[in-house]
ZAKE-52384 format. One line per 3 residues: their letters; for each residue y, x, z of N, C-alpha, C. Coordinates in Angstrom, 1 decimal. Each point is the difference from the previous one (the first is absolute). Layout:
a> Y X Z Y X Z Y X Z  ...
END
This chain:
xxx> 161.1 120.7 133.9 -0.3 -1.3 -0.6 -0.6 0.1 -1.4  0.7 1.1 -0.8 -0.7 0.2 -1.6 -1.2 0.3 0.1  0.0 1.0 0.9 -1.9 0.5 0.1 -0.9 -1.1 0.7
xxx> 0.3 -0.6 0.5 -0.5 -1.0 0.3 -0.4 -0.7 -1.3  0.9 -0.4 -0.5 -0.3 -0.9 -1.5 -0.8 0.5 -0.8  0.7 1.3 0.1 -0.8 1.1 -1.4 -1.7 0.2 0.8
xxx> 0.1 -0.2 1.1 -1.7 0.2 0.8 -0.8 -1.2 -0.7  0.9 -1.3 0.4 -0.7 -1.0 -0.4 -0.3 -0.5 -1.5  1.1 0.5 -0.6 -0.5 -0.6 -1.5 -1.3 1.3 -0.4
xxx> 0.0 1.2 0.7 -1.4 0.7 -0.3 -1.3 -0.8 0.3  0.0 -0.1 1.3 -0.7 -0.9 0.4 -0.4 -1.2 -0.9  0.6 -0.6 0.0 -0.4 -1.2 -0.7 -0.4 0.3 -1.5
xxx> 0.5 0.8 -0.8 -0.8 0.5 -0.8 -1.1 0.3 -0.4  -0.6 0.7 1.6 -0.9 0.6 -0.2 -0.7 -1.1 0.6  0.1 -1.3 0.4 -0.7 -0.9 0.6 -0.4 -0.5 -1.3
xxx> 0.8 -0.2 -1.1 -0.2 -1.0 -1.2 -1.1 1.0 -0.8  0.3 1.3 0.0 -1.0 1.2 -1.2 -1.3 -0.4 0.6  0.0 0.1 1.3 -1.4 0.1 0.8 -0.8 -1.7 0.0
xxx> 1.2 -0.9 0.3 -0.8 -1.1 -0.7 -0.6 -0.1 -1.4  0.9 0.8 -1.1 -0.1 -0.4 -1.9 -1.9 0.8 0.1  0.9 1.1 0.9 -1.6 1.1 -0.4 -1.0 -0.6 0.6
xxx> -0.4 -1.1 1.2 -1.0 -0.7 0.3 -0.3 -0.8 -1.2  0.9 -1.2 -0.5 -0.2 -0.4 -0.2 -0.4 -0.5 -2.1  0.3 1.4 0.1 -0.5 0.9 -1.6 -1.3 0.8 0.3
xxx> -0.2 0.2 1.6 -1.9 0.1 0.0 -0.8 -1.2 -0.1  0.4 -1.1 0.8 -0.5 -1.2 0.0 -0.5 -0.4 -1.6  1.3 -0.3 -0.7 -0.2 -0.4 -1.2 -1.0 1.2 -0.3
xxx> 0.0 1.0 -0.7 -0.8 0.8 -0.4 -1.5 -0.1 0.2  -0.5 -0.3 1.7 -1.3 -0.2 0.4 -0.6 -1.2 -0.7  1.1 -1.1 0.2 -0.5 -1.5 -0.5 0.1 0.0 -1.5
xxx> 0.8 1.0 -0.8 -0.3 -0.3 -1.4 -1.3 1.0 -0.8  0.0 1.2 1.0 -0.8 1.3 -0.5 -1.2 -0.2 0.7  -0.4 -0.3 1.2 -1.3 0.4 0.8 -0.3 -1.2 0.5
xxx> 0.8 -1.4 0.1 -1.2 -1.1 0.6 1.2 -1.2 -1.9  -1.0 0.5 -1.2 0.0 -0.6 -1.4 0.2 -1.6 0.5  0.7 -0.8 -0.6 -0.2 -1.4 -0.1 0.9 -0.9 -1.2
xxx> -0.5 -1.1 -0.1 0.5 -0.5 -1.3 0.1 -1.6 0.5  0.8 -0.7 -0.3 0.8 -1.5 -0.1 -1.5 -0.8 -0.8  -0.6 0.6 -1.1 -0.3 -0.3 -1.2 -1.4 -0.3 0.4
xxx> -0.7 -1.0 0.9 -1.5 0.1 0.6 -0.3 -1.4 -0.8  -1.1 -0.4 -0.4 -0.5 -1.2 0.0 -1.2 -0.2 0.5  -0.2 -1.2 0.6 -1.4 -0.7 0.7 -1.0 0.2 -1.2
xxx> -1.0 -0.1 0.0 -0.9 -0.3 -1.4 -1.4 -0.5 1.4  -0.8 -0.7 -1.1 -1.5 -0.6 0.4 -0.9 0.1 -1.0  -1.1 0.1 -0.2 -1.2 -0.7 -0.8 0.1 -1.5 -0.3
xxx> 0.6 -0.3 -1.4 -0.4 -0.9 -0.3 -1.2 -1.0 -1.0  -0.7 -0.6 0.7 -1.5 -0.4 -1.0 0.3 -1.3 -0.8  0.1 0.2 -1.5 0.3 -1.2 -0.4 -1.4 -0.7 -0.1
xxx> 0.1 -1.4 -0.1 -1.5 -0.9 0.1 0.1 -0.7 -0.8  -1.0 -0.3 -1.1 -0.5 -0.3 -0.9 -1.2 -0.7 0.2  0.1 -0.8 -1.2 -1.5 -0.8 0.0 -0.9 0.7 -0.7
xxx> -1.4 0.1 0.5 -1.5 0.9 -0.9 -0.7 -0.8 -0.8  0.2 -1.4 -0.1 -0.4 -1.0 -0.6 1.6 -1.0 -0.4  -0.2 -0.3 -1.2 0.8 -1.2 -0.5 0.1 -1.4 0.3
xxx> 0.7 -0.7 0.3 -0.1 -1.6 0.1 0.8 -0.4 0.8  0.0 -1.4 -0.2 1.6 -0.4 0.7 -0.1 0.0 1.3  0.8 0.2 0.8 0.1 0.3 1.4 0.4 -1.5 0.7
xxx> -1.4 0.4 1.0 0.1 -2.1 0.4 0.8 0.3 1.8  0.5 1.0 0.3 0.2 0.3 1.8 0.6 1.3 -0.3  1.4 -0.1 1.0 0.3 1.0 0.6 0.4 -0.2 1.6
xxx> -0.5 0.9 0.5 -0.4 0.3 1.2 0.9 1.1 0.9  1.2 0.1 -0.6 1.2 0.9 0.5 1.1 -0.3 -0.3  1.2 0.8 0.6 0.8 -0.2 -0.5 1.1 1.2 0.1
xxx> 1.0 0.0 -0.6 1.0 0.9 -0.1 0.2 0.3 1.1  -0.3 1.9 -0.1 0.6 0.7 1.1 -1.1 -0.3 1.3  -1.0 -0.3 -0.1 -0.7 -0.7 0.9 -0.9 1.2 0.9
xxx> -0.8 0.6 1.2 -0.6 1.2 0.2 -1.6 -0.5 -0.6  -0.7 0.8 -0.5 -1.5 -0.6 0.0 -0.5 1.5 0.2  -1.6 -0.2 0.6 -0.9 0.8 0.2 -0.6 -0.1 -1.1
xxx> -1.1 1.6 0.4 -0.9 0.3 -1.3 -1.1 -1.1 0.1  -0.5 -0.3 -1.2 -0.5 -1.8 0.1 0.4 -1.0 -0.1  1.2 -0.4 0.4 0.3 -1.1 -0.2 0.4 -0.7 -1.5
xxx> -0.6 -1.2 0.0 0.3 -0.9 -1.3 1.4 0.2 -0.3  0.9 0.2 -1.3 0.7 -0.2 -0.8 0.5 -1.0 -0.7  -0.9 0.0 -1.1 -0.2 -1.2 -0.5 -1.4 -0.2 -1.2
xxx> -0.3 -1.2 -0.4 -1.1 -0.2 -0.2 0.0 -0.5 -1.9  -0.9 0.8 -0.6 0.3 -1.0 -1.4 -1.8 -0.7 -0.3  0.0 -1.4 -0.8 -0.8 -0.3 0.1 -1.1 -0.1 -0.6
xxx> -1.0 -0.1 0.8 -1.2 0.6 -0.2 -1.3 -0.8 -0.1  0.3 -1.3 -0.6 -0.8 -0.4 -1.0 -0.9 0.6 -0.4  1.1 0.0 -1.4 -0.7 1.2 -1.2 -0.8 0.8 0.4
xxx> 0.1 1.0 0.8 -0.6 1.1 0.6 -1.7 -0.5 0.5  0.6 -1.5 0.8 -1.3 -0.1 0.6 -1.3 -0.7 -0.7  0.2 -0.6 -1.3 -0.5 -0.1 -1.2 -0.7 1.2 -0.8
xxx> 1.0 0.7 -0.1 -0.7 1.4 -0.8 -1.5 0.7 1.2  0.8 -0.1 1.0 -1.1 0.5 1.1 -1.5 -1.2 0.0  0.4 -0.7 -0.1 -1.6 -0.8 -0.4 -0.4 0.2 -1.0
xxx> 0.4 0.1 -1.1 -0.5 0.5 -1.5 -0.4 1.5 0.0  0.6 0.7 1.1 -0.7 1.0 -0.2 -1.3 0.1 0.7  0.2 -0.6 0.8 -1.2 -0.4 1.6 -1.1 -0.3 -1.1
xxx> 0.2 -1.0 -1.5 -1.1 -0.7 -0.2 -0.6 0.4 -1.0  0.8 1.1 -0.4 -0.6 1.4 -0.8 -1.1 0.8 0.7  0.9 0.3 0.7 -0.8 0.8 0.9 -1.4 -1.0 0.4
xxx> -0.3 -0.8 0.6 -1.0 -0.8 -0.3 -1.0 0.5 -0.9  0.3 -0.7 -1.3 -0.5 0.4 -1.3 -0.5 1.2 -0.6  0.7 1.0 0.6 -0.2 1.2 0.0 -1.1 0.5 0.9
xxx> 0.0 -0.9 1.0 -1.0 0.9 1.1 -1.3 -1.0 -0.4  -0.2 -0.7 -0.7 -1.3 -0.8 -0.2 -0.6 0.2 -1.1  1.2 0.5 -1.0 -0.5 0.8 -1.5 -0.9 1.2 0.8
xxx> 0.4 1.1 0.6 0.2 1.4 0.5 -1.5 -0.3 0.8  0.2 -0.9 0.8 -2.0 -0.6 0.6 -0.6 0.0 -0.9  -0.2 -1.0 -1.0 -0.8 -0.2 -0.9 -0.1 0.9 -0.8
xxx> 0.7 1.2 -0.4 -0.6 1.1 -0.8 -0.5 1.3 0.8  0.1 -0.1 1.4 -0.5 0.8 0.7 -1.3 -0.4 0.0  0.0 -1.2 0.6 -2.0 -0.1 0.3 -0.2 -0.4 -1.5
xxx> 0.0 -0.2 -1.3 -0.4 0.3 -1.1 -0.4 1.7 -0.3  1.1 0.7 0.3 -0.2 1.7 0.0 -1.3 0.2 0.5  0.0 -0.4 1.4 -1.0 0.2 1.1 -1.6 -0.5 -0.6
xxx> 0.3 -1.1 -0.7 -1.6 -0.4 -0.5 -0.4 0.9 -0.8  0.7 -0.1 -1.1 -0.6 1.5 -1.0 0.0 0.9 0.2  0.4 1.0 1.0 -0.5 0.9 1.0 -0.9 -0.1 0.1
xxx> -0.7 -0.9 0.7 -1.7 -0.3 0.6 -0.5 -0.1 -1.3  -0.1 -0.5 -0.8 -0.6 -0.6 -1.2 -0.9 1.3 -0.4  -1.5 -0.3 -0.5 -0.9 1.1 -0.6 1.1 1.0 -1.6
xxx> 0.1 0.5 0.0 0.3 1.0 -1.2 -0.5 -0.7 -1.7  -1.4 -0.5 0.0 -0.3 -0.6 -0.6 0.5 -1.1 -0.4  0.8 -0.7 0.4 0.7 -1.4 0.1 1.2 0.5 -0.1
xxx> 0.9 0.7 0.6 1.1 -0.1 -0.1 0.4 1.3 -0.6  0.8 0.5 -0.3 0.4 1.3 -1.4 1.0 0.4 1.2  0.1 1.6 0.0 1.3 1.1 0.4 1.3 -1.0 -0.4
xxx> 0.3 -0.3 -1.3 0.9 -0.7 0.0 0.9 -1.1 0.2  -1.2 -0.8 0.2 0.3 -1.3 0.9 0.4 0.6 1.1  -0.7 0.9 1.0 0.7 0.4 1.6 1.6 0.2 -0.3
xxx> -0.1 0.8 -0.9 1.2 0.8 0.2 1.5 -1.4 -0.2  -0.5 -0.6 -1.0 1.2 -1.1 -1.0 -0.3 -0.8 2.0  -0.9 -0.6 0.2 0.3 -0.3 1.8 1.0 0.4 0.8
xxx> -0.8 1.0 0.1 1.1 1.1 0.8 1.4 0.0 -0.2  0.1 0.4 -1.2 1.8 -0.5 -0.3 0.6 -1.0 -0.1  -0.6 -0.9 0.0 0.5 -1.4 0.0 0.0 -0.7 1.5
xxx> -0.6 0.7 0.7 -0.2 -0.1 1.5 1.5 0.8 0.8  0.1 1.3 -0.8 1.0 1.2 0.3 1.4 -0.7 -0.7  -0.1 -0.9 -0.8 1.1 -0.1 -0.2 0.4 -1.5 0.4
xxx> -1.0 -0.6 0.1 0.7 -1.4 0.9 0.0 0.2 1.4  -0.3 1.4 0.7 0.9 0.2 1.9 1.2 0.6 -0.9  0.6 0.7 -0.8 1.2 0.3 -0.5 0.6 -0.8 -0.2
xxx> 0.3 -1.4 -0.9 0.0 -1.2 0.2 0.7 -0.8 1.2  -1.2 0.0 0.8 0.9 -0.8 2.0 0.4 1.2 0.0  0.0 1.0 0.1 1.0 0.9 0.6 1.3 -0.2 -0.4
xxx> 0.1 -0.2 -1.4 1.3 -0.7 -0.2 0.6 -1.1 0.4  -0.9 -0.6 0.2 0.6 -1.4 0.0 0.2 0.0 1.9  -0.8 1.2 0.5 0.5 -0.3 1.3 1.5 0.7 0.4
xxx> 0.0 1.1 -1.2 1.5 0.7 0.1 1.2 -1.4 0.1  -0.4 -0.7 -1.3 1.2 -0.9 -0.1 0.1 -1.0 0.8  -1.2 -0.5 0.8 0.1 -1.2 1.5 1.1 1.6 0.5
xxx> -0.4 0.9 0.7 0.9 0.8 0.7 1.2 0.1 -0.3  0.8 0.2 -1.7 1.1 -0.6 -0.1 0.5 -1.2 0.3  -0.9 -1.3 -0.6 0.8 -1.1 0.4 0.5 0.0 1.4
xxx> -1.0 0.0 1.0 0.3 0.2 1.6 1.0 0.9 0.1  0.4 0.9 -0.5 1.4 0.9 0.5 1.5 -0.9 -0.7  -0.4 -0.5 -1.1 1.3 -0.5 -0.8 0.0 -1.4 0.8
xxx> -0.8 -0.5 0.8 0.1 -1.3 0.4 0.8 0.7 1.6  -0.6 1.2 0.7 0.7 -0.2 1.0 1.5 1.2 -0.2  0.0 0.3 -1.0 1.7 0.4 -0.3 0.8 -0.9 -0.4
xxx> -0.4 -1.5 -0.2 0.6 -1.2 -0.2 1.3 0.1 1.3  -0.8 0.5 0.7 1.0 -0.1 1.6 0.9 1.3 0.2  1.0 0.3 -0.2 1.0 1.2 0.0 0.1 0.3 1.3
xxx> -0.1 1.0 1.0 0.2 0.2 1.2 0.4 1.5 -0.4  0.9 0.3 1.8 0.6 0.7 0.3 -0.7 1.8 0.1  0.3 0.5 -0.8 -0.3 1.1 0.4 0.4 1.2 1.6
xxx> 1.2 -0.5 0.0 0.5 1.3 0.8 0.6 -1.3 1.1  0.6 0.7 1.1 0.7 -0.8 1.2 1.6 0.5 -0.6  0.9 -1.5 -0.4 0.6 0.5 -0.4 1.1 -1.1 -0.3
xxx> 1.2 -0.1 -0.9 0.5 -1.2 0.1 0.5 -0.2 -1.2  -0.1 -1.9 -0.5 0.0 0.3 -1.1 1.7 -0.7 -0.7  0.0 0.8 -1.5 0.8 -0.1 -0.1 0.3 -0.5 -1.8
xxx> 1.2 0.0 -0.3 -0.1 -0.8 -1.4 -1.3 -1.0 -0.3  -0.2 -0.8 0.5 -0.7 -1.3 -0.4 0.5 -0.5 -1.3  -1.3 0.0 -0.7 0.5 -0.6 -1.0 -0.9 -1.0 -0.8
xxx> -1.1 -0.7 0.8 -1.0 -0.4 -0.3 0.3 -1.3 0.8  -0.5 -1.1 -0.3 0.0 -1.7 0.3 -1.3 -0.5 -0.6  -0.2 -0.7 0.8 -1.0 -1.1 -0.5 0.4 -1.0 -1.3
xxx> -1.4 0.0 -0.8 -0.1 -0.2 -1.8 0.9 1.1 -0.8  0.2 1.2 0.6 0.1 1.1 -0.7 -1.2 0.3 -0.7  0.3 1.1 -1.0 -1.2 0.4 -0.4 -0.6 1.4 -0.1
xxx> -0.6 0.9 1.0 0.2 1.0 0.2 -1.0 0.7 -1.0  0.6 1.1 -0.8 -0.5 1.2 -0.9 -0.4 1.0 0.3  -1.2 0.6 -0.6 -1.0 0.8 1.3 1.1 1.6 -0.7
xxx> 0.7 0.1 1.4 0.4 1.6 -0.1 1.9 0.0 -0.2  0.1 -1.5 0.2 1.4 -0.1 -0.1 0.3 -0.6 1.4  0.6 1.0 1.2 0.9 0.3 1.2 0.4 -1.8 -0.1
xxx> -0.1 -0.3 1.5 0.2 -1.7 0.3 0.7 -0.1 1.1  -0.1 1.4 0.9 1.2 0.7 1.3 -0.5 1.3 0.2  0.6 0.4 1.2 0.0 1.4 0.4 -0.3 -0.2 1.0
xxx> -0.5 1.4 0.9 -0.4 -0.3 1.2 0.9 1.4 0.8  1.1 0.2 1.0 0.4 1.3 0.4 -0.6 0.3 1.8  -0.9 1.3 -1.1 -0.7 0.6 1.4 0.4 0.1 1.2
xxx> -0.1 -0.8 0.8 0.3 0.3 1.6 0.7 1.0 0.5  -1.7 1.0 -0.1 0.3 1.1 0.8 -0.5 0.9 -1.3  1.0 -0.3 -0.9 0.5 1.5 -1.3 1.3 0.5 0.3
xxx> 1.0 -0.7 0.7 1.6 0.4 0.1 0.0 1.5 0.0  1.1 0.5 -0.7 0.4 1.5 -0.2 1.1 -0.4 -0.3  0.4 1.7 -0.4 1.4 0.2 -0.1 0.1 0.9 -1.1
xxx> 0.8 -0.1 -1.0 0.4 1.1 -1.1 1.6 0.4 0.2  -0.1 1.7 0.3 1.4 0.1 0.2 0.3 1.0 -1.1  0.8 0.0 -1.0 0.8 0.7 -0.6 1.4 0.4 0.1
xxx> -1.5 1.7 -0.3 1.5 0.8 1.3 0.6 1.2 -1.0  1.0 0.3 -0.4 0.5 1.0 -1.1 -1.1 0.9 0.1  0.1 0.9 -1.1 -1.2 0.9 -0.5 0.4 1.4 1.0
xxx> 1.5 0.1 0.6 0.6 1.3 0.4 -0.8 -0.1 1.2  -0.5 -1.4 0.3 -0.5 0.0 1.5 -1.8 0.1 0.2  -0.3 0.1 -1.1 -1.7 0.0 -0.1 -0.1 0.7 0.5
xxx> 0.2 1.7 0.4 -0.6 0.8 0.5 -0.2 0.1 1.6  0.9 -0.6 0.6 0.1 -0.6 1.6 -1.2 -0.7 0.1  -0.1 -0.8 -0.7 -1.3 -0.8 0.1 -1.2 0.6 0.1
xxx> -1.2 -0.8 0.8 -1.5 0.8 -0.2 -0.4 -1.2 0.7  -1.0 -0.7 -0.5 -1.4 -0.7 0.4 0.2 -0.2 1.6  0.0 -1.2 0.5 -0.3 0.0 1.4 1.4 0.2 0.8
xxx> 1.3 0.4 -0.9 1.2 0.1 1.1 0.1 -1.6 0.4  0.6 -0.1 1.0 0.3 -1.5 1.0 0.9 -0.3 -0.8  0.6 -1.3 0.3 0.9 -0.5 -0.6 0.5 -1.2 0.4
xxx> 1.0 -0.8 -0.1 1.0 -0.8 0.8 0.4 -1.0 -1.0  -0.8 -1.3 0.1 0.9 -0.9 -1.3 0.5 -1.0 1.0  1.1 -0.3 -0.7 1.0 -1.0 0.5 0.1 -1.1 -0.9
xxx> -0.1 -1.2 -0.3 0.0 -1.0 -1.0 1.6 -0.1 0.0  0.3 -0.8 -1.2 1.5 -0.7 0.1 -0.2 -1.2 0.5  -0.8 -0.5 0.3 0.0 -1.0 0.4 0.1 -0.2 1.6
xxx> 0.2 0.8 0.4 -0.3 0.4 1.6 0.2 1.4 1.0  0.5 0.3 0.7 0.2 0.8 1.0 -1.0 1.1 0.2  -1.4 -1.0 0.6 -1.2 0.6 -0.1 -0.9 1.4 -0.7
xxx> 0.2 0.8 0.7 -0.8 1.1 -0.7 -1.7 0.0 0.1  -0.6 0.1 -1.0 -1.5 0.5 -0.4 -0.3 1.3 -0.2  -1.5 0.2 0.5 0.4 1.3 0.3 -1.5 0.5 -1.6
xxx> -0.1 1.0 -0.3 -0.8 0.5 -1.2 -0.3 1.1 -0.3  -0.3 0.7 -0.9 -0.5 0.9 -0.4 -0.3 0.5 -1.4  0.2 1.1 -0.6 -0.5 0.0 -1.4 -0.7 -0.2 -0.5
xxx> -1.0 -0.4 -0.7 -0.5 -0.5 -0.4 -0.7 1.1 -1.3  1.0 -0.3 -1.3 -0.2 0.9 -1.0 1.2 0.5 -0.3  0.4 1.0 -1.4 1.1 -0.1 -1.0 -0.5 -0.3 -1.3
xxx> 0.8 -0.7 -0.8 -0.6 -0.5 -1.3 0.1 1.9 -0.6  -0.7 0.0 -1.0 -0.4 1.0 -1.1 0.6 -0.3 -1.3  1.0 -1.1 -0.3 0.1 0.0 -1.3 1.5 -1.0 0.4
xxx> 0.9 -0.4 -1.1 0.7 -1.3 -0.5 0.1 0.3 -1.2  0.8 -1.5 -0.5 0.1 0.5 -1.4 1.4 0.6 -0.8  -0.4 1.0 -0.7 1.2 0.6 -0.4 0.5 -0.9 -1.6
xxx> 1.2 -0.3 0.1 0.4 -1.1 -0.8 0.7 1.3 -1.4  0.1 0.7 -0.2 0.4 1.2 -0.9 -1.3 0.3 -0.7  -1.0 -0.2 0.7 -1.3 0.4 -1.0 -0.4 -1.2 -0.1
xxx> 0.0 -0.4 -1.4 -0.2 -1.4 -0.7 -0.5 0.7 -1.2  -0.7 -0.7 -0.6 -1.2 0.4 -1.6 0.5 -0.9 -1.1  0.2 0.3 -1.0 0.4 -0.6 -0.9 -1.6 -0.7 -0.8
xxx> 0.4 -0.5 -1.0 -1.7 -0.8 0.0 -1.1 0.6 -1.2  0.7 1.7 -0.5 -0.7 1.0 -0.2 -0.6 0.7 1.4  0.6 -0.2 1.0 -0.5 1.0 1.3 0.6 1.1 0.2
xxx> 1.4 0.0 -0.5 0.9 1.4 -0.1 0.6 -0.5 1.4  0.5 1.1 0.4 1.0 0.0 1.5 1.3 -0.4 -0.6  0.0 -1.2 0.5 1.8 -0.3 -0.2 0.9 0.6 1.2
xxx> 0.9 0.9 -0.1 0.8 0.5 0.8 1.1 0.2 -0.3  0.8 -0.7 1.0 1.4 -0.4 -0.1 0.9 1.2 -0.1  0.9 -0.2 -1.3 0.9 1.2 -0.1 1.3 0.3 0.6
xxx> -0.2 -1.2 0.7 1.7 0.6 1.2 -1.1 0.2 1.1  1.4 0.2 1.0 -0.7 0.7 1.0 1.4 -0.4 1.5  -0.7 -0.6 0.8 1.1 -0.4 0.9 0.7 1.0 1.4
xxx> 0.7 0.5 0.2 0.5 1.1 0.6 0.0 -0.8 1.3  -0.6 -1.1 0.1 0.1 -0.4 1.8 -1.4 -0.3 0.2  -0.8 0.6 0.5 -1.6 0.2 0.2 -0.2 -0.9 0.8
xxx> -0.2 -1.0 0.8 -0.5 -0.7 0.5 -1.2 0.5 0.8  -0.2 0.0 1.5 -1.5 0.7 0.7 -1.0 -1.2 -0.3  -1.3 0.2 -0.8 -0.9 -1.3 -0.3 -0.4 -0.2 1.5
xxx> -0.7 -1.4 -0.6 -0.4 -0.8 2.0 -1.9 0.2 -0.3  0.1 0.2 1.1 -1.6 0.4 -0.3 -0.9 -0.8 1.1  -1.0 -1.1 0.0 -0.3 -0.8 1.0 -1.2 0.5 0.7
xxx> 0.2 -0.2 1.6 -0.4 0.6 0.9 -1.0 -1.2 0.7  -1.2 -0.2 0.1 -1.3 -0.8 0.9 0.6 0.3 1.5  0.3 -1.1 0.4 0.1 -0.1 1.4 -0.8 -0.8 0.7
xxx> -0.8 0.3 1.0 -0.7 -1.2 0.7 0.4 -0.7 1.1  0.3 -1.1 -0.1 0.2 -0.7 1.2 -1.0 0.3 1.7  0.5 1.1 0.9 -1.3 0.2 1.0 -0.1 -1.7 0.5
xxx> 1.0 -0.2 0.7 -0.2 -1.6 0.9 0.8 -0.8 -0.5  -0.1 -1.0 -0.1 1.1 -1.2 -0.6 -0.3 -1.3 1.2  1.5 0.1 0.5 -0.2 -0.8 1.5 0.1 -1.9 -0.6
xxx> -0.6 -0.9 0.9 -0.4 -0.8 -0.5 1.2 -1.2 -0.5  1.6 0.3 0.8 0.7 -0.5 -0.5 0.8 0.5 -1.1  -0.6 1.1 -0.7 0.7 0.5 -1.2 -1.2 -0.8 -1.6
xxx> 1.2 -0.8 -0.5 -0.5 -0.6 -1.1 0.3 1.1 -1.1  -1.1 0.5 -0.8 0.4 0.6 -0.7 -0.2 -0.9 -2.2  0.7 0.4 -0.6 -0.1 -0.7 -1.1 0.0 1.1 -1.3
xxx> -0.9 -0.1 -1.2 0.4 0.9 -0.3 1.2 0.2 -1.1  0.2 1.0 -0.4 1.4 0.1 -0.5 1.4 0.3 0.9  -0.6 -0.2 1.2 1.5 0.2 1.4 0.2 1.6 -0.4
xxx> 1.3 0.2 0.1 0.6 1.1 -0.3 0.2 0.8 1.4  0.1 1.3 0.5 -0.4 0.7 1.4 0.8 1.3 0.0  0.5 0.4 0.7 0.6 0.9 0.4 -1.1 1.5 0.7
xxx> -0.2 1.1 -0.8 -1.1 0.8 0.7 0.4 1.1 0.2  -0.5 0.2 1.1 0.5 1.7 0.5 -1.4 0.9 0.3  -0.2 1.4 -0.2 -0.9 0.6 -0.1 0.1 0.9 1.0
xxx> -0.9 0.5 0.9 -0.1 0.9 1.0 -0.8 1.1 0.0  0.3 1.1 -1.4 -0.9 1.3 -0.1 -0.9 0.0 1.2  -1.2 0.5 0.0 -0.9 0.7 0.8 0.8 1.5 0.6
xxx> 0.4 0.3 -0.7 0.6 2.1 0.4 0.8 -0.6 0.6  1.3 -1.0 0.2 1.0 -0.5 1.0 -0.4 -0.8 1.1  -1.1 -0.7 -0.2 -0.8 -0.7 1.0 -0.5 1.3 1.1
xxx> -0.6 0.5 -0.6 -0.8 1.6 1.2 1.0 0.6 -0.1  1.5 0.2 -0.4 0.6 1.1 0.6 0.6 -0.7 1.4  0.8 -1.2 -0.6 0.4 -0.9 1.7 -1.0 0.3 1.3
xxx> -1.5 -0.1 -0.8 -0.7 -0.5 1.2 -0.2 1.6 1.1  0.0 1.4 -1.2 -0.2 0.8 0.4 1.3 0.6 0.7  1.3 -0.7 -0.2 1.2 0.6 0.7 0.2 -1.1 1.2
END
C-alpha cells in the first residue's frame, strides 16, 4: 500500500513538472517569438477645413459626425463681395483689351508709313506702348482669373470621403481664411500604432501579420506591419537656451524598456466593425521566421 502511495505521489509530480515545463514553453513562445502589447491605438488622417476666402458664412450644409464624399458642399461663406470684385475685374480687363487694340493697329500704321514721314523712333516708342499695353490685359486677365477662383472657394467642399467631425462653424459665423472650421477623418486612412517595448523591436520586420483585437469588442482584425518609427523623443536631452546639453545628474537604477511605435495596417476591416480613432487595441505580432517554421513542420 506505501509503494503504491509513494508510486503515486511520483506520478503526480511528474504530472505537475511536465505540465509547469509546457506551460513555461507556452509563456516563453507568446512572450519571446509571437511579441505583443496591450498598448495599440486606432489612428486616421485627419484634414482640418478651413476657409480660402474670408466672410461670413451664410450655409451649413452638414452636420456633426455626418459621412460626406469627396465634393460634397460643407458649407458656404458669402459671396457677394467676391462677385463684385469679379466684374471689376471683368471691366478692366475690358479696358485693357481696347487700350492694347488701339495701340496695336497704331504700331501697325507706322510700320507701313514712308521713312520719310515717320522717324525709327516714333516705331519703336509704338512698339512699346503696344508691348506694353498686351502686358497690361495680361494682367488684368490674371486678376479676372483670381476673382473666379476666390468666388468659387466661396463654397468649402469636401476633399476626402470621410466623416466629419468637431463642427464648429454655423451660420453668420465668420470664417478666417486659414483658420480650421471642422475636420474631416479619412474613411479609408484607419491604422493602427502599436507600442511595443524596445526589448521586442528586433522580433519585428516589415510585413510580419498581425492580430488586433479592439477593447471594445471580441472581434479580431487581421494586419500587417507596416513601418517602425526611427526616432521618439528622448526627454534627458533637453538644451538650455545657450544650446548646451542639459543632462540630468541622477541617474534612476530602474531602467524602464522605451515604447517604440510600430505602423500597422489594417488588411480588411469588416463592415460591422465601427472603428473610431483614439480606440485603444490589444496587438499580437506573428514573426515571419515563426510563421515558415510552423508552416514548414
Amino acid at each position: 500500500m506505501n509503494k503504491i502511495q509513494s508510486l503515486l505521489r511520483v506520478v503526480i509530480t511528474l504530472i505537475v513538472l511536465a505540465f509547469a515545463v509546457l506551460l513555461g514553453e507556452r509563456l516563453w513562445n507568446h512572450y519571446m517569438h509571437s511579441p505583443w502589447t496591450r498598448d495599440g491605438r486606432v489612428q486616421a488622417d485627419v484634414i482640418n477645413v478651413s476657409a480660402d476666402v474670408s466672410g461670413q458664412v451664410i450655409d451649413v450644409a452638414v452636420k456633426d459626425n455626418q459621412l460626406v464624399h469627396k465634393g460634397d458642399l460643407l458649407f458656404r461663406v458669402d459671396p457677394e463681395r467676391y462677385r463684385i470684385a469679379l466684374s471689376q475685374a471683368e471691366a478692366l480687363q475690358q479696358s485693357r483689351r481696347a487700350d492694347m487694340q488701339q495701340k496695336q493697329r497704331s504700331a501697325e500704321r507706322r510700320s507701313k508709313v514712308d521713312d520719310l514721314i515717320v522717324s525709327n523712333e516714333v516705331r519703336e516708342v509704338a512698339d512699346s506702348q503696344s508691348q506694353a499695353a498686351g502686358a497690361q490685359f495680361q494682367e488684368a486677365a490674371q486678376q479676372v482669373a483670381a476673382a473666379k477662383l476666390n468666388l468659387a472657394r466661396t463654397e468649402i467642399r469636401a476633399t476626402v470621403d470621410g466623416y466629419v467631425t468637431n463642427l464648429r462653424v454655423h451660420p453668420g459665423d465668420y470664417a478666417q481664411v486659414g483658420r480650421p472650421q471642422l475636420a474631416i477623418v479619412d474613411k479609408d486612412s484607419f491604422w493602427v500604432y502599436g507600442y511595443f517595448e524596445e526589448t521586442k523591436i528586433p522580433t519585428l520586420h516589415e510585413n510580419d501579420s498581425v492580430q488586433i483585437t479592439l477593447m471594445s469588442g471580441t472581434q479580431t482584425l487581421s494586419g500587417h506591419i507596416e513601418s517602425i518609427s526611427r526616432a521618439i523623443a528622448d526627454r534627458d536631452n533637453t538644451t538650455t537656451p545657450e544650446l548646451l546639453a542639459n543632462v540630468n545628474p541622477t541617474f534612476s537604477w530602474v531602467r524602464l524598456a522605451q515604447r517604440i511605435p510600430v505602423r500597422i495596417h489594417i488588411d480588411k476591416l469588416p463592415d460591422n466593425v465601427l472603428l473610431s480613432a483614439g480606440m485603444t487595441c490589444t496587438v499580437i505580432v506573428k514573426p515571419q521566421a515563426v510563421a515558415a517554421a510552423k508552416q514548414t513542420g
